[in-house]
Kinemage of the C-alpha trace (Angstrom):
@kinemage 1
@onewidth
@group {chain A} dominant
@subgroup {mainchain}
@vectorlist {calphas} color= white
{ca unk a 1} P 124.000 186.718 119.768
{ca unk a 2} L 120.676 187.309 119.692
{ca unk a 3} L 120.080 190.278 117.354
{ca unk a 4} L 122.299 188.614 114.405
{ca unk a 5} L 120.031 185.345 114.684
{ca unk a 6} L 116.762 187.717 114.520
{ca unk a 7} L 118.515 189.736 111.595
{ca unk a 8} L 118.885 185.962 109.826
{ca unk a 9} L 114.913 185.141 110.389
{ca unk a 10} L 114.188 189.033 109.045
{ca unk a 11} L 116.453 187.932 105.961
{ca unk a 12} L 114.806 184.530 105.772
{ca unk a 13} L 111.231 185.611 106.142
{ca unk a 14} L 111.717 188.729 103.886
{ca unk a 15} L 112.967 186.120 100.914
{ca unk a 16} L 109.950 183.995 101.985
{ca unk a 17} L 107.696 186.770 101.409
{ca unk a 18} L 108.734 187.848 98.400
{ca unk a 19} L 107.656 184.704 96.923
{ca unk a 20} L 103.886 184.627 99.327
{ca unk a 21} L 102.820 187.658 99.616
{ca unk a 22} L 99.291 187.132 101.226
{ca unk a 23} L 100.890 184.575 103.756
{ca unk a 24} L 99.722 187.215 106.630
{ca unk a 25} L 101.050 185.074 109.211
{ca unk a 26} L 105.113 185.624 108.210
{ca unk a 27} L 104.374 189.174 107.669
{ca unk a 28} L 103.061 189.291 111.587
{ca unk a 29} L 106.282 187.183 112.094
{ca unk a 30} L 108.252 189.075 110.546
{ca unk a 31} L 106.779 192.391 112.316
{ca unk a 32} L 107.319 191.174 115.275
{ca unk a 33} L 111.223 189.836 114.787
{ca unk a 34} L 111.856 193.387 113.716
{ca unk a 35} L 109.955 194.602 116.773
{ca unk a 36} L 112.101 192.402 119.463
{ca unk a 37} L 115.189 193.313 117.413
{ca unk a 38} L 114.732 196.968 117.018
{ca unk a 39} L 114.203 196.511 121.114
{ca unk a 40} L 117.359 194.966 121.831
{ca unk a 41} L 119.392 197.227 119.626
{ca unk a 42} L 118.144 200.154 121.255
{ca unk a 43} L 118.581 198.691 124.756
{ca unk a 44} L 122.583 197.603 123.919
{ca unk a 45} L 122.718 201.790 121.953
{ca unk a 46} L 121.824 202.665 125.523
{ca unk a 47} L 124.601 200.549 127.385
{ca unk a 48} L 127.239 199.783 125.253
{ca unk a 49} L 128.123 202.044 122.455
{ca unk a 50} L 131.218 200.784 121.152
{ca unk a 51} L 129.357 197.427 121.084
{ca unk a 52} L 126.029 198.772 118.944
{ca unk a 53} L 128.845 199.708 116.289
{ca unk a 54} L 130.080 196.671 116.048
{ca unk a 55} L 126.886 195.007 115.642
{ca unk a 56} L 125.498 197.581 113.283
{ca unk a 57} L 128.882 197.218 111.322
{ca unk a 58} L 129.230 193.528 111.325
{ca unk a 59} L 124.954 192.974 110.382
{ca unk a 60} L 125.195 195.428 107.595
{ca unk a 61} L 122.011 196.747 109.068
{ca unk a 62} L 120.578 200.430 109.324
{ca unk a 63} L 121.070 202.356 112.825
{ca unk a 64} L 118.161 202.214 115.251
{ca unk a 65} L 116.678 205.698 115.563
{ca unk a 66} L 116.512 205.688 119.757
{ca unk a 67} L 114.799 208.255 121.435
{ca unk a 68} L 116.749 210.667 124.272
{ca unk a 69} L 114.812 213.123 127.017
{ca unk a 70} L 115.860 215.837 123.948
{ca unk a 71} L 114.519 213.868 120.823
{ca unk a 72} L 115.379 211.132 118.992
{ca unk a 73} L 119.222 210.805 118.060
């Protein structure tokens, strides 16, 4: 699945980080993994419900805050 193998680079690049902080080129890596994911989590919140939860569940991750036509949910 693709959001649990960009939840494993945002793990690997965050330990990576720790230890090189000025290493600007992870951090834009690391922006944009969170970017694609974020995107695909709020696409599958839109279409599958039952399957966000699972993923949410099984990742350990925080919910995605998605926007509705009355605000975000």
């Amino acid at each position: 699945m693709q959001i649990a193998r960009l939840s494993a680079r945002v793990t690997q690049l965050t330990s990576h980080l720790q230890a090189h902080r000025k290493d600007y080129a992870a951090t834009r890596g690391l922006m944009l993994a969170l970017g694609q994911r974020r995107r695909l989590l709020r696409y599958l919140f839109k279409e599958d419900r039952g399957a966000y939860d699972k993923v949410i569940n099984g990742l350990g991750i925080r919910a995605v805050k998605v926007q509705s036509s009355r605000g975000v949910m």
